[in-house]
N, C-alpha and C positions, 0 to 999 in steps of 0.2 A: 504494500500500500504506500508506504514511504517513495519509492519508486517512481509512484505513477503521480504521488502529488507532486515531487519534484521532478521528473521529467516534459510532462504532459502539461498543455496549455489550454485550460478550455474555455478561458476569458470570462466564465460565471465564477471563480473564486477558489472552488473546489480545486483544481488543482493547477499550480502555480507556476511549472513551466519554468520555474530558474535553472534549473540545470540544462543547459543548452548544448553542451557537449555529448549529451546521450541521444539518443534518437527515440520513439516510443514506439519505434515498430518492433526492438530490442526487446521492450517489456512482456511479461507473462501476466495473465488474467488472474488475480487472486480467485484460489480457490477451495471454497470453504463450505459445510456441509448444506449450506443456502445457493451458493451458484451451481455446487456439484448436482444437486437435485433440479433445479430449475433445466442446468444444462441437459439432463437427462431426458426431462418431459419435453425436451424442443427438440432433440433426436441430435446433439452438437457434442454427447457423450455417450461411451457406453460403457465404459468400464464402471463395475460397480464400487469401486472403493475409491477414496480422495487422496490419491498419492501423486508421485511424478510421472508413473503414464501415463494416468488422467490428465494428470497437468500438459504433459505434451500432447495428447489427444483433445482437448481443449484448446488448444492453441492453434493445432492444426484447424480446426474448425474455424475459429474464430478471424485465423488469418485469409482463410478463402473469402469470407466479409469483407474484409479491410487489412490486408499486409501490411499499410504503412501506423498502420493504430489499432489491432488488437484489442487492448485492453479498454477500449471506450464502451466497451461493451459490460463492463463489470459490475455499474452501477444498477444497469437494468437485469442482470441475473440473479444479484444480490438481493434485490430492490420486489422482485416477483414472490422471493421465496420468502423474504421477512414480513413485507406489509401487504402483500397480498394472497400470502398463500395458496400459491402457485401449485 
């Protein structure tokens, strides 16, 4: 998470883009037992456990989206599984 708020610029505050020597296509989508399940119910995972093949199968997913920004996708998987019970 540290990561993506200082890598990423998303000019609503959230995250802040100071580090400008990383790029955010770099970044990995946090994954926690809120995106791992959301990601599951959108077909963007299938492993069942939240480890680092998930994480690289997650990621493969998510760069077919968007290569050069991944992880913009975080909030909304995050965001299904907490406040809306996805």
């Amino acid at each position: 998470m540290f990561l993506r708020w200082m890598v990423r610029n998303d000019n609503t505050g959230v995250d802040f883009g100071i580090w400008r020597s990383l790029c955010p296509a770099l970044l990995s989508c946090p994954l926690d037992v809120h995106s791992g399940n959301v990601a599951r119910k959108l077909g963007l995972l299938t492993r069942k456990q939240n480890d680092a093949k998930a994480l690289a199968e997650l990621d493969t997913s998510l760069r077919k989206m968007d290569k050069n920004d991944p992880v913009k996708y975080d909030f909304a998987l995050f965001g299904l599984g907490v406040f809306e019970n996805f």
